[in-house]
C-alpha positions as CSV (number, residue, x, y, z in Angstrom):
1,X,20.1,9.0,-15.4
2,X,17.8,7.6,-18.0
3,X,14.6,9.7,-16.4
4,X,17.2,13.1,-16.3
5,X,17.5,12.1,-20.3
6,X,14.1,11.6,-21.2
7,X,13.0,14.7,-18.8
8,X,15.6,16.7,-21.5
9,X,14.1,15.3,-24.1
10,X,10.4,16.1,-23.7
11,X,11.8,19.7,-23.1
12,X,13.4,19.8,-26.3
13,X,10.5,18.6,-28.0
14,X,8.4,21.1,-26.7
15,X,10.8,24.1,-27.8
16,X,10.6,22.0,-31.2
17,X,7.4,22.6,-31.1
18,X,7.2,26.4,-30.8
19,X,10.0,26.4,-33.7
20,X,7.9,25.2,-35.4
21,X,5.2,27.2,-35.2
22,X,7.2,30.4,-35.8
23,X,8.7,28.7,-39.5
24,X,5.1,27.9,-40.5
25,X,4.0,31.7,-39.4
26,X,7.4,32.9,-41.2
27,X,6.1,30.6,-44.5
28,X,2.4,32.1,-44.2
29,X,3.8,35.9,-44.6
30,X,5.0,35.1,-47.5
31,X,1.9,35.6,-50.3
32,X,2.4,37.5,-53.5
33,X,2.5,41.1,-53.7
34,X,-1.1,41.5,-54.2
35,X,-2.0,39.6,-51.1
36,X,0.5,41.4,-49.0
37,X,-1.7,44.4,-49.5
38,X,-4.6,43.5,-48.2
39,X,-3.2,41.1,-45.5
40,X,-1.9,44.4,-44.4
41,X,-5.3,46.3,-44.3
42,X,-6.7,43.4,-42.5
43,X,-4.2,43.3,-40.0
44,X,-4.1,46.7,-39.1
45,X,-7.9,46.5,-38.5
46,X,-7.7,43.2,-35.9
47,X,-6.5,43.5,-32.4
48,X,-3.2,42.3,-31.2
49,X,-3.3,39.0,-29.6
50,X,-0.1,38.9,-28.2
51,X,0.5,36.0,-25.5
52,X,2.0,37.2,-22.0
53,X,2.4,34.1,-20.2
54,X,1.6,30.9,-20.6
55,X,1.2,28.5,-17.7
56,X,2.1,24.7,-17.7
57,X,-0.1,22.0,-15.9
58,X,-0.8,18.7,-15.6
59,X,1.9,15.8,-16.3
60,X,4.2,18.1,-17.7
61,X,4.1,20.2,-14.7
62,X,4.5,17.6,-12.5
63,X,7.7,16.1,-14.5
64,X,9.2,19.4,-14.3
65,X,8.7,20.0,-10.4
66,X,10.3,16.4,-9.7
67,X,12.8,17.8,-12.3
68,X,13.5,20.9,-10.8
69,X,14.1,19.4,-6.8
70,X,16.8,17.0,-8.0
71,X,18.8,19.6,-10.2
72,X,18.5,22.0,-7.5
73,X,19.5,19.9,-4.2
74,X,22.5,19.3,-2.7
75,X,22.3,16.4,-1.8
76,X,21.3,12.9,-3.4
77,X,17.2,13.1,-3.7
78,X,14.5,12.2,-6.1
79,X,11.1,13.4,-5.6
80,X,7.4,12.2,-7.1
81,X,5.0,15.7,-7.3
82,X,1.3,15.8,-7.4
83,X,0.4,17.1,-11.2
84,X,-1.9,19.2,-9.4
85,X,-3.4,19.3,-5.5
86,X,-5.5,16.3,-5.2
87,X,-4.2,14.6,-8.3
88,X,-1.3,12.0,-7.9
89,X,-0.4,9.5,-10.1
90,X,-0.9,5.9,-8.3
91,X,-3.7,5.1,-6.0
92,X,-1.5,4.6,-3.0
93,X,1.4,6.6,-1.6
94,X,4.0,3.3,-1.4
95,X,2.8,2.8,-5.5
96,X,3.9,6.3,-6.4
97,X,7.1,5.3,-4.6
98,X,8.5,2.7,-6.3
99,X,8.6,4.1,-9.4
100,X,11.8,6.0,-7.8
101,X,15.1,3.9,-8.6
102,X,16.0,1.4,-5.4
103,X,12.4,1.6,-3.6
104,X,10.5,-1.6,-3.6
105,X,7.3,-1.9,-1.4
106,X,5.6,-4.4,0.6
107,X,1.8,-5.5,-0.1
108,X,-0.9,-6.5,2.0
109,X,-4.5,-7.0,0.7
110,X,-3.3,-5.5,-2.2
111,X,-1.8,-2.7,-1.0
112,X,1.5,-1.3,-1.2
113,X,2.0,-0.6,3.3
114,X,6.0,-0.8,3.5
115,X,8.9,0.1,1.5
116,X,12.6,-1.3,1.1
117,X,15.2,1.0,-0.1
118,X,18.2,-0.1,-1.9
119,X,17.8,-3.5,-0.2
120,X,17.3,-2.4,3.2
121,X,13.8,-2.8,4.6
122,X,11.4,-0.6,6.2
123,X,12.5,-0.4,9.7
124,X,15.6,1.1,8.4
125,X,14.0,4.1,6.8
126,X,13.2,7.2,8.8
127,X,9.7,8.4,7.3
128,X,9.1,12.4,8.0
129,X,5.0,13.9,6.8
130,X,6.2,17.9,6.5
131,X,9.7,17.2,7.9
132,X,8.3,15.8,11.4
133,X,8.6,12.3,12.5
134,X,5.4,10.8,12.3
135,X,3.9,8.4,15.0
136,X,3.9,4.5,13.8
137,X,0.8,2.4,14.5
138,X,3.7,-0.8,14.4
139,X,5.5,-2.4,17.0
140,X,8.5,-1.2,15.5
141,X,9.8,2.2,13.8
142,X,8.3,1.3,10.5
143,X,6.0,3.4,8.8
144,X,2.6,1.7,7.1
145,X,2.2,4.4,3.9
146,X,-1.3,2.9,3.5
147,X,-3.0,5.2,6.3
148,X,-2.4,7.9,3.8
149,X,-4.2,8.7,1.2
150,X,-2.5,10.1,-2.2
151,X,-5.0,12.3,-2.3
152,X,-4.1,14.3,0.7
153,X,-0.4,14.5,-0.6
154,X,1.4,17.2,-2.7
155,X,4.7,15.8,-3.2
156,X,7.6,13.2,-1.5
157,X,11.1,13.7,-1.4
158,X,13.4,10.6,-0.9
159,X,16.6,11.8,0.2
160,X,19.4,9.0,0.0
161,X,22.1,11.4,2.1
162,X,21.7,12.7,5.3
163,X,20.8,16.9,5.6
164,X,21.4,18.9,8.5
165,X,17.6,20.1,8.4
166,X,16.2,16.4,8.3
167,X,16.3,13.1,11.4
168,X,18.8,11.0,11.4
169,X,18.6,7.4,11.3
170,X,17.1,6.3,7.9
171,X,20.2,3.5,6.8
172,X,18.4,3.2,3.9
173,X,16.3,6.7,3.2
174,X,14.7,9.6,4.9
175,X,11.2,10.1,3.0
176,X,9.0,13.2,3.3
177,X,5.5,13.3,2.9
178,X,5.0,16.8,2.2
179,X,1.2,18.1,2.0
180,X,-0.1,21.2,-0.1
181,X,0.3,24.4,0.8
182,X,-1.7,27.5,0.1
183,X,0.7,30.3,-0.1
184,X,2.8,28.0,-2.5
185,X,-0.2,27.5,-4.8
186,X,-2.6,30.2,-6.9
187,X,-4.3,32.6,-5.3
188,X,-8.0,33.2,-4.7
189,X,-10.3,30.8,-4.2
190,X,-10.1,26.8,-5.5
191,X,-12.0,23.8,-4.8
192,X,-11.3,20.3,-6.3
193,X,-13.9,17.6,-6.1
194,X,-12.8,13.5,-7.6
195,X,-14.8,10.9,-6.9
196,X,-14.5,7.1,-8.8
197,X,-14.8,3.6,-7.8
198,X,-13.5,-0.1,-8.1
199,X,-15.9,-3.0,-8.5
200,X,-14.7,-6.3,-7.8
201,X,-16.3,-9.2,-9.5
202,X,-15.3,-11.9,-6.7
203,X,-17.1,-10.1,-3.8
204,X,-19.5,-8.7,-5.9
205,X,-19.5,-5.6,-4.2
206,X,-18.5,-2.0,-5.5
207,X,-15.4,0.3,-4.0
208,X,-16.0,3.8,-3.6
209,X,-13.4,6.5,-3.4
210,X,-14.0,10.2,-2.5
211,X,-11.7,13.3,-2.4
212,X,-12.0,17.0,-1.9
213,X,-9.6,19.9,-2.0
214,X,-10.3,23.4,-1.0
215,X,-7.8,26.2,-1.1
216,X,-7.6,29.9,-0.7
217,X,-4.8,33.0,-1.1
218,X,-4.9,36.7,-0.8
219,X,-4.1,38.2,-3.9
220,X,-1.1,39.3,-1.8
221,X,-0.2,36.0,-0.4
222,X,-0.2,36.9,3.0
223,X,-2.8,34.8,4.1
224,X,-3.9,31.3,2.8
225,X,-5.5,28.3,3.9
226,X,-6.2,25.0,2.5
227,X,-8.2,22.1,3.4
228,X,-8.4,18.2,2.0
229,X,-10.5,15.3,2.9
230,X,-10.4,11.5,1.5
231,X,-12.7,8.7,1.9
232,X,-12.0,5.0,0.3
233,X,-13.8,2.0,1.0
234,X,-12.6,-0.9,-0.6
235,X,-13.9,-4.4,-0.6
236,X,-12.2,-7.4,-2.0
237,X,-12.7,-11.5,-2.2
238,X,-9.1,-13.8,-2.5
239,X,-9.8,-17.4,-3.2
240,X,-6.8,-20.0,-3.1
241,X,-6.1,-23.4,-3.2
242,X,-3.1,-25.3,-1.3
243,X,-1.2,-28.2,-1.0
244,X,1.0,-28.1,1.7
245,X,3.6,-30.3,0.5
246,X,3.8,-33.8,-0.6
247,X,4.7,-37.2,1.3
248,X,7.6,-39.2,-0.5
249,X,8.7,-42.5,0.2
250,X,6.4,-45.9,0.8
251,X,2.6,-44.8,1.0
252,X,0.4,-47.9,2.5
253,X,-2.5,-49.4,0.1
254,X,-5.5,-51.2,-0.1
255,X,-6.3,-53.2,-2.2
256,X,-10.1,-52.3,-3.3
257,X,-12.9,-49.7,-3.4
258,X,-14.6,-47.3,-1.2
259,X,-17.6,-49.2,-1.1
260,X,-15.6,-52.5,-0.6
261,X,-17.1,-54.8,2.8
262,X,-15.2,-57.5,4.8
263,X,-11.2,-56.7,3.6
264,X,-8.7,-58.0,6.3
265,X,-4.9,-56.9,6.4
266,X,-4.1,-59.1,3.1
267,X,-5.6,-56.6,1.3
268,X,-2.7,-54.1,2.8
269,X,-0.2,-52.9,0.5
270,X,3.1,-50.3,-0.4
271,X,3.6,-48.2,-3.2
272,X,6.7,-45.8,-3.3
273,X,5.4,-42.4,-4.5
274,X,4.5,-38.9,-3.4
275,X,1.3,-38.4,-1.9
276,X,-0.3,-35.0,-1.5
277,X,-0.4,-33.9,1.9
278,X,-4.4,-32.4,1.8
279,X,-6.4,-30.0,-0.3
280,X,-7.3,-27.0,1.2
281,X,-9.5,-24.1,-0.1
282,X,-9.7,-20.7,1.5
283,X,-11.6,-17.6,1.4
284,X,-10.5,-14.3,2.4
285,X,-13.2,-11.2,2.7
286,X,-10.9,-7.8,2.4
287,X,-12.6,-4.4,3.9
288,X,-10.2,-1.5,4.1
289,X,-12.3,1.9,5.0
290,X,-10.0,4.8,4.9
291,X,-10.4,8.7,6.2
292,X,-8.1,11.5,6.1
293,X,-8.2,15.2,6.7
294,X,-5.5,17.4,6.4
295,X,-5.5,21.7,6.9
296,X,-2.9,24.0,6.6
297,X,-3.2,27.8,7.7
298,X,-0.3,29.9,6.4
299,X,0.4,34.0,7.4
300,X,3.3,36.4,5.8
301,X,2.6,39.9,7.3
302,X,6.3,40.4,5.6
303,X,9.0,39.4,2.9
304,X,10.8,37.6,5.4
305,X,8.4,36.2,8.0
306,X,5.9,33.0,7.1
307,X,3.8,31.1,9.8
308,X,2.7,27.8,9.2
309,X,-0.1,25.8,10.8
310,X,-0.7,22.4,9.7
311,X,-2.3,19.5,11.0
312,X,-3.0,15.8,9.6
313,X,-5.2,13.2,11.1
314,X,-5.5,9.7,9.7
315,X,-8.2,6.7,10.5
316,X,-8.1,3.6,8.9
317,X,-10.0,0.3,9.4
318,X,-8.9,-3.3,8.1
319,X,-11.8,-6.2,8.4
320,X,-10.4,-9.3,7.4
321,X,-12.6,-12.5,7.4
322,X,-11.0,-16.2,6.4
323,X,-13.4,-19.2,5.7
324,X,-11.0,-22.5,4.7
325,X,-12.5,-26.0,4.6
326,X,-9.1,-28.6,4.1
327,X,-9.5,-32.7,3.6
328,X,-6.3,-33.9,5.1
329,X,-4.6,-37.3,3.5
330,X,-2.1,-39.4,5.3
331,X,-1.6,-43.7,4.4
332,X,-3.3,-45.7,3.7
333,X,-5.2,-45.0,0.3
334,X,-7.5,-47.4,-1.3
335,X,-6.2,-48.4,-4.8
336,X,-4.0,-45.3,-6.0
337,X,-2.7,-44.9,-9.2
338,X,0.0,-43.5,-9.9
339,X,1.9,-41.5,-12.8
340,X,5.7,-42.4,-14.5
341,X,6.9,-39.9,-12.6
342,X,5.7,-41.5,-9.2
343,X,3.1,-38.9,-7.9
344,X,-0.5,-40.1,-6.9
345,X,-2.5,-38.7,-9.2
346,X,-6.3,-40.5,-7.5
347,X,-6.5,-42.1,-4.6
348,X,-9.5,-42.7,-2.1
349,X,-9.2,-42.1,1.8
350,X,-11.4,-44.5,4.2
351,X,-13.9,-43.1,6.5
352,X,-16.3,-44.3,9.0
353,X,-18.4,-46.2,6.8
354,X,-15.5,-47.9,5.1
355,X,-13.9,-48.2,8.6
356,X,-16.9,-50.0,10.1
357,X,-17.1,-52.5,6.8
358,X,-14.0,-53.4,7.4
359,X,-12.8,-54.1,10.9
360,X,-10.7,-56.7,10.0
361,X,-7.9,-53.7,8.7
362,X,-7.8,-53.0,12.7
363,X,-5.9,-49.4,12.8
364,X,-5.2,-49.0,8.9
365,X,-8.5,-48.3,8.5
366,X,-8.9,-44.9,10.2
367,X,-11.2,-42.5,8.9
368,X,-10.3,-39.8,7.0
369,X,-10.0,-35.7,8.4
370,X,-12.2,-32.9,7.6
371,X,-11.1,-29.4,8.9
372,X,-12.8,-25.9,9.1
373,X,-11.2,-23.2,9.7
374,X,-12.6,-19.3,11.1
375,X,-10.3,-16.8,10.8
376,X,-10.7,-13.0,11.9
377,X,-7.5,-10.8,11.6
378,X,-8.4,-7.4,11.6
379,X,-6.2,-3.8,12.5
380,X,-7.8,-0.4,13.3
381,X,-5.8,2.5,13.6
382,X,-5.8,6.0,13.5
383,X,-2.9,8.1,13.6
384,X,-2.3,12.2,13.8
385,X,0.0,15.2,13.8
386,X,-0.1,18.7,14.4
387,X,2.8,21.6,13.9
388,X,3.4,24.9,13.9
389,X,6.5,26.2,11.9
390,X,7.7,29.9,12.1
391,X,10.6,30.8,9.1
392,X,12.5,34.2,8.9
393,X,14.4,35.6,6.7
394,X,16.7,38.4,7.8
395,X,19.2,38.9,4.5
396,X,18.9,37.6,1.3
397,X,21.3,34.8,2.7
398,X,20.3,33.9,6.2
399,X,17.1,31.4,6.6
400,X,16.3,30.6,9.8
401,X,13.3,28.7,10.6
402,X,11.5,27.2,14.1
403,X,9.5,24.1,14.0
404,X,7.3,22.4,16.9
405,X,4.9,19.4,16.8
406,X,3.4,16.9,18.4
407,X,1.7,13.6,16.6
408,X,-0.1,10.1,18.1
409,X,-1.3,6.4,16.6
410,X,-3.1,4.0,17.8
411,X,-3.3,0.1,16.6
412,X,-5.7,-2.4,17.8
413,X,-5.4,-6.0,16.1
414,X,-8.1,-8.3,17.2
415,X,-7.6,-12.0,15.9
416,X,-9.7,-15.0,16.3
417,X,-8.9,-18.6,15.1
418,X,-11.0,-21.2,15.8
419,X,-11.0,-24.9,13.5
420,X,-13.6,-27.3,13.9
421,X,-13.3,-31.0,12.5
422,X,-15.1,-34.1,11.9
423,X,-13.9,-37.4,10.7
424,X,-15.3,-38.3,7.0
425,X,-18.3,-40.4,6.8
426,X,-18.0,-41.5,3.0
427,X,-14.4,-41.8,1.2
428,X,-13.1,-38.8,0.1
429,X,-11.8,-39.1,-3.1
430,X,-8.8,-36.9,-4.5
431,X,-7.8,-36.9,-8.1
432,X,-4.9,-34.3,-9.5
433,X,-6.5,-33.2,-12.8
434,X,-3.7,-33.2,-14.9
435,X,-3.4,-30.3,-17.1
436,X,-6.3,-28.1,-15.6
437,X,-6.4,-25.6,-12.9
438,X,-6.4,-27.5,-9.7
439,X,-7.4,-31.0,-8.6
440,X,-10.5,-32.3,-7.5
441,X,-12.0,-33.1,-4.6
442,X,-15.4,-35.5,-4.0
443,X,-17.0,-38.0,-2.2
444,X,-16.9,-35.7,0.6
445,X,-20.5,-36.9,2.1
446,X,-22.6,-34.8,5.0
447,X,-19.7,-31.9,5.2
448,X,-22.2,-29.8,6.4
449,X,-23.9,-31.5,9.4
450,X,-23.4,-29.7,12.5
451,X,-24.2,-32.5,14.2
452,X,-20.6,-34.4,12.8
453,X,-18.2,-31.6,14.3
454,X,-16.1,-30.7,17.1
455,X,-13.7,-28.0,18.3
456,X,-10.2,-28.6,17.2
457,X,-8.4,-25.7,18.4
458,X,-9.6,-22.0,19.4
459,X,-7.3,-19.3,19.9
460,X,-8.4,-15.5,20.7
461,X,-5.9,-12.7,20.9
462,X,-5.7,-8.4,20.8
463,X,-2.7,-6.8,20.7
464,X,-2.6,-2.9,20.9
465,X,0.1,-0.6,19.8
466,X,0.1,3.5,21.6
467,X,2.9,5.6,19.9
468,X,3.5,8.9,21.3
469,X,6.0,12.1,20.3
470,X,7.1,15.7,20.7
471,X,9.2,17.7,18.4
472,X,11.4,20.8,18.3
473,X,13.7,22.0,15.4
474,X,16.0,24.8,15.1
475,X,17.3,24.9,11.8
476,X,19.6,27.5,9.9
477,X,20.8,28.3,6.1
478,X,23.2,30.3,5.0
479,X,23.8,31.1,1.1
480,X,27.1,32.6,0.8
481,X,27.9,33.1,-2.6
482,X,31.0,31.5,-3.8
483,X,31.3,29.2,-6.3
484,X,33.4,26.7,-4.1
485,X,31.0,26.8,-0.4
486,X,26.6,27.4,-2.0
487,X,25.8,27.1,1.6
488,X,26.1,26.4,5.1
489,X,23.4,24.5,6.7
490,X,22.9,24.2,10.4
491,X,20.1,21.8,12.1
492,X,19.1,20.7,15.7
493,X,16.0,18.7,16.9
494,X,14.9,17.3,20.1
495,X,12.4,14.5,19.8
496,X,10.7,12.6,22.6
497,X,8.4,9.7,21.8
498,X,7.1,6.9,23.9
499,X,5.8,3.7,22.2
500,X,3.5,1.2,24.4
501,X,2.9,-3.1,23.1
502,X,-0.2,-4.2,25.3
503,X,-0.4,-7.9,23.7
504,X,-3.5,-10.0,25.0
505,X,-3.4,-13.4,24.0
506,X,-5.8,-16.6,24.7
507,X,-8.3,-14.8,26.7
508,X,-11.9,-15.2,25.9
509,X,-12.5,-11.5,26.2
510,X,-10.4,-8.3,25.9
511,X,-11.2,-6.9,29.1
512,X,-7.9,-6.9,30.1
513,X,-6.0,-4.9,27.7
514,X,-7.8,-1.4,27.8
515,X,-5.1,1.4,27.8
């Protein structure tokens, strides 16, 4: 209600505007008798620049298209349009999305991917691209918006009540993805070129992102076509630090330092306090490479005839490369201190050197672990959908229209996970930093010795994801005319899809899962 208002309001304003315009003309024609003369003789000798249409663009365009759908739907819908083809608002389809009322959407690497409507989450939304389901590249039935590029995209409709003409089965929402058509645009011949580009100061590495549109109409429109292409490749760096939890109760001491010889178990000790659990710091390299391509061919030989051709094909590519190095801290600790409110803010942990100065500790004394972790979690996919749709219009009140497609995705999700320890040589010293950023680490000795580590754990897995469909609609309006009944609408699909999981795990190779 409070976007309906403000959508009122701009339009007032404009007509405001034009008001006046007209009362500052009105106050200009109004010179003394001697000026009215020759205003007169001047007039008559300038040519008439009379105004026969003026066209709207841009925001205010777009505003009023979203504007217009809602007003004139029967049902409960809000849309988002393009301000012109090529030109959305947000840099992601999910982004332009939740600025609707009730859609939220899910992030990875940065991205918006899902979306939750009115609480209920994606797998409970039935996502359509030009009224068709669209294959998934998930396990499940939920739709990833970020093999799309908003670039590609004219408009989407979320419709929060069912319609005859649309699948059933979104609890939540039925979305539609609707690209740009020719015969709905200008006619002649168009092209739109955008290119920019994001440069990220962690990876040090710049972001580019391409887009074309090309478009053409009879001056009839009875023919048209239009074509659209996207390219984005996007790097990005995350850095984080973690403790993963703390350990309360009585933490086991000794009594000394890290470079302490000879200590026996008298120098054993308990303090009750909370003791961080490690300190880990990871590193996360983000690639997303994106490509899309959409073409639509459209043909009216008459009023009430209109072929459609469309097709949409989708590839997109996630690297994902982890680096994480973690100093893990269990009792005892060598001569903590700790703050009124009974955390451990520094603390030492033994390692081999200290445990080999000290044999008389027996088992307190074990040395200290260093982990490394390798992490590769990456997804390719690709994903497209081709249709043909036929619509005829006998009367001024019957629509019929035939619709037939057929669409495919592919996931492939290639993880590796491999940690590789050693136990500290020196005393790794931990101390929480009060009031800065995040503690510090040191001490940490010959980390970097190759010679000091072995495998902890390796794990290599692949799973793959096929999803296959056909479509058929038969759908049917009819306007009659009264004020109580605007329409009777009539709608029947047949849809057969065929989804395949080929999971791989702990195998050294891949061999195995080819499709």
């Amino acid at each position: 209600m409070k976007k309906a208002s403000w959508l009122c309001a701009a339009a007032g304003m404009t007509f405001g505007a034009n008001a006046c315009v007209q009362s500052a003309s009105a106050a200009v024609a109004q010179p003394q008798a001697s000026d009215q003369t020759d205003a007169s003789a001047a007039n008559s000798a300038a040519p008439s620049t009379s105004v026969d249409e003026v066209v709207v663009t841009g925001i205010r365009a777009s505003l009023r298209s979203s504007e217009a759908i809602k007003r004139n739907a029967t049902q409960i819908v809000d849309a988002v349009t393009a301000e012109d083809t090529g030109k959305f608002p947000d840099n992601n389809v999910s982004e332009s999305l939740q600025r609707i009322t009730g859609v939220a959407i899910d992030r990875s690497g940065g991205e918006g991917q899902f979306i939750t409507v009115r609480g209920l989450g994606p797998e409970f939304n039935t996502v359509l691209v030009n009224g068709r389901i669209m294959a998934t590249d998930n396990q499940g039935r939920e739709f990833s918006f970020d093999v799309l590029s908003p670039n590609i995209i004219q408009r989407m409709e979320v419709y929060k009540s069912s319609v005859p003409q649309l699948q059933e089965g979104g609890i939540g929402a039925t979305v539609n993805v609707v690209t740009a058509r020719p015969l709905d645009g200008k006619t002649g011949f168009h092209t739109a070129v955008s290119t920019g580009g994001i440069y990220d100061t962690l990876d040090k590495a710049a972001s580019p992102d391409f887009s074309g549109v090309t478009s053409y109409a009879n001056d009839d429109k009875t023919f048209g076509a239009v074509l659209a292409g996207s390219y984005t490749d996007r790097h990005s760096q995350m850095d984080q630090y973690y403790v993963h939890g703390w350990l309360p109760g009585a933490q086991q001491t000794i009594a000394g330092s890290p470079t302490s010889t000879g200590l026996d178990t008298a120098a054993l000790g308990t303090v009750d306090a909370y003791a961080p659990r490690d300190s880990t710091y990871y590193r996360y390299h983000d690639r997303r490479k994106r490509i899309n391509v959409a073409a639509t061919v459209q043909w009216q030989p008459t009023d009430q005839l209109r072929l459609t051709l469309d097709g949409l094909y989708s590839k997109f590519d996630v690297t994902e490369t982890g680096h994480t190095f973690g100093v893990f801290y269990v009792p005892p600790f060598i001569s903590p201190t700790v703050n009124g409110n009974g955390t451990l803010t520094s603390f030492n942990r033994p390692g081999t050197q200290f445990q080999n100065a000290n044999p008389g500790l027996g088992t307190a004394g074990f040395a200290s672990q260093n982990d490394n972790y390798g992490v590769i979690n990456d997804r390719f996919t690709s994903s497209n959908q081709e249709g043909i749709n036929l619509a005829w219009t006998p009367t001024e009140q019957l629509t019929l229209k035939a619709d037939a497609s057929m669409t495919e995705a592919r996931n492939r999700t290639p993880s590796d996970f491999v940690v590789v320890g050693e136990q500290a040589q020196t005393a790794p010293a931990w101390n929480l930093n009060a009031g800065n950023d995040i503690p510090i680490i040191s001490n940490l000795g010959p980390i970097t010795d190759p010679t000091l580590e072995r495998l902890h754990y390796a794990s290599v897995s692949e799973g793959r994801v096929r999803d296959r469909g056909q479509e058929y609609h038969l759908d049917g309006e009819w306007s009659t005319g009264a004020d109580w009944l605007k329409s009777i609408m009539l709608g029947t699909a047949y849809n057969c899809s065929c989804a395949a999981l080929f999971p791989c795990r702990g195998a050294a190779s891949t061999a195995g899962c080819d499709m």
